[in-house]
C-alpha angles and dihedrals in degrees: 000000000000132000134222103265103225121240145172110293112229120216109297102255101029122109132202116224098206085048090068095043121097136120127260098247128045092233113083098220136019132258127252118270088020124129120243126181106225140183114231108230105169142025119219139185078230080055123260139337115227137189112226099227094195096046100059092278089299106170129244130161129221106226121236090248093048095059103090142340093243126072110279120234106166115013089204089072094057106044127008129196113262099030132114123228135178104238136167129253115233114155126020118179101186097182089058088028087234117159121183111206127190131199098182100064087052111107118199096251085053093062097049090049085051096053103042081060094049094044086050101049087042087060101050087044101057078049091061105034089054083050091058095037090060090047097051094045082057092058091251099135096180099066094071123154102259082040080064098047092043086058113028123014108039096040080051091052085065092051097038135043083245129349083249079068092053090044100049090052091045083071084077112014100035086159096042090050088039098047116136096358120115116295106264102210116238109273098037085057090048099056098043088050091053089045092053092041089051097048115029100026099122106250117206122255129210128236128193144191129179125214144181112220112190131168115166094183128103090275088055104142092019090057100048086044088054093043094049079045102053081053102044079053092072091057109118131194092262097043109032114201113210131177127201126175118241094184136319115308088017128083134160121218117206146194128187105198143151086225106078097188096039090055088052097049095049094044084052093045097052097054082053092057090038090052086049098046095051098049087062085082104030104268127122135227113211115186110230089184130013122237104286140149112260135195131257081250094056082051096053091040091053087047091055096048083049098052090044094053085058099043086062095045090054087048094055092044089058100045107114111230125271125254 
């Protein structure tokens, strides 16, 4: 395997800027019928001048009649500077550096395909360029960013879907993704594992659905406590199935879970067992708010309607009785 070249240290601190510049893929310029996300830079009466943002910031340009398949009345409503867009290759001249880009031919689908990509390769980018910043503030003038992509990601894109896959699986498995490619030295594989780790490490979402649990017959409390039991019983390692009470008859019923459609689907089917269970003994379930992902800031406002619930049922406990 490869070794680290030496080269002249530079000051410890210091950073330079070319060292932490490279694009995204090994090839310089797209190929033809490829999607690239772009920045729109100019407007021209010719259409509009674009920086490729997966190619180093090389320039194209999406022609006027490429814009879009209606008629078009006012261009500015149909691209605006600063903006990125998903658009198609469709002519590089690499000798003029000429690259023809259309929007038009560009589907929806298309563009969510597009910008998964993007979003990945501008992961695992900010992941290698924060491995050669802290390199070359070190003074270690080898382990530059386009060092990084030469060795690592792009011999790992023929080997992944996308280097974001490899480094995903190198969570686990670090031997098994850098297998075969150059010796990192310590520190510098340290650092890249704890980038990686740090930002691309899944983080759990949570999912939430409200209900409302009644039962006005003689086994009242003990019914609806059966009924949130025989749900909470569905709940798995993977997808944990928890219940809280809002306030009498409502109750949410929570997961927090890397599976996003598993956790869906359980938090649904549970609602389904504890509507079946009640009615066992004549009560009724009614959903106040179907399974669904919810913020940070759904969670802390439920957390405050819960704490103030308690705070007035403190109160009333501790009301001395009336003459």
């Amino acid at each position: 395997m490869a070794a680290e070249a030496a080269a002249p240290p530079i000051a410890p601190g210091e950073v330079d800027a070319a060292a932490l510049d490279c694009r995204f893929f090994e090839k310089e310029f797209p190929d033809t019928e490829t999607l690239v996300t772009v920045n729109v830079k100019q407007i021209a009466e010719m259409g509009a001048y674009v920086s490729l943002l997966e190619y180093g910031n090389i320039e194209g340009m999406i022609l006027l009649s490429e814009l879009s398949r209606r008629r078009i009345r006012s261009i500015n409503k149909l691209i605006r500077v600063g903006k990125n867009e998903v658009v198609m290759v469709l002519r590089v001249d690499k000798e003029k550096g000429y690259i023809d880009l259309s929007k038009r031919r560009v589907s929806q689908e298309d563009i969510a395909e597009a910008e998964e990509r993007y979003n990945k390769s501008k992961m695992t980018h900010s992941v290698l360029r924060h491995v050669a910043e802290q390199q070359q503030a070190k003074g270690n003038t080898v382990i530059t960013l386009r060092w990084l992509y030469e060795n690592i990601a792009w011999p790992l894109y023929k080997r992944y879907p996308h280097v974001y896959d490899a480094f995903r699986a190198a969570i686990a498995e670090p031997e098994v993704v850098f297998e075969g490619l150059p010796v990192l030295a310590p520190d510098v594989m340290e650092g890249l594992l704890a980038q990686i780790k740090r930002k691309l490490t899944p983080q759990p979402i949570k999912i939430r659905c409200d209900i409302e649990v009644t039962c006005y017959n003689y086994e009242g409390i003990e019914a609806v406590r059966a009924a949130l039991q025989a749900g909470m019983a569905l709940s798995t390692d993977e997808i944990p199935v928890q219940v809280r009470l809002i306030a009498p008859p409502l109750y949410v019923m929570t997961t927090s879970t890397l599976n996003k459609a598993g956790g869906v689907d359980l938090l649904t089917k549970a609602t389904e067992v504890i509507q079946a269970k009640i009615e066992e003994f004549g009560g009724n379930v009614s959903v106040k708010m179907a399974p669904k992902i919810v913020s940070q800031r759904d969670e802390t406002e439920l957390s405050e309607i819960m704490k103030q619930m308690e705070k007035e049922a403190r109160e009333v406990d501790g009301d001395e009785p009336e003459e």
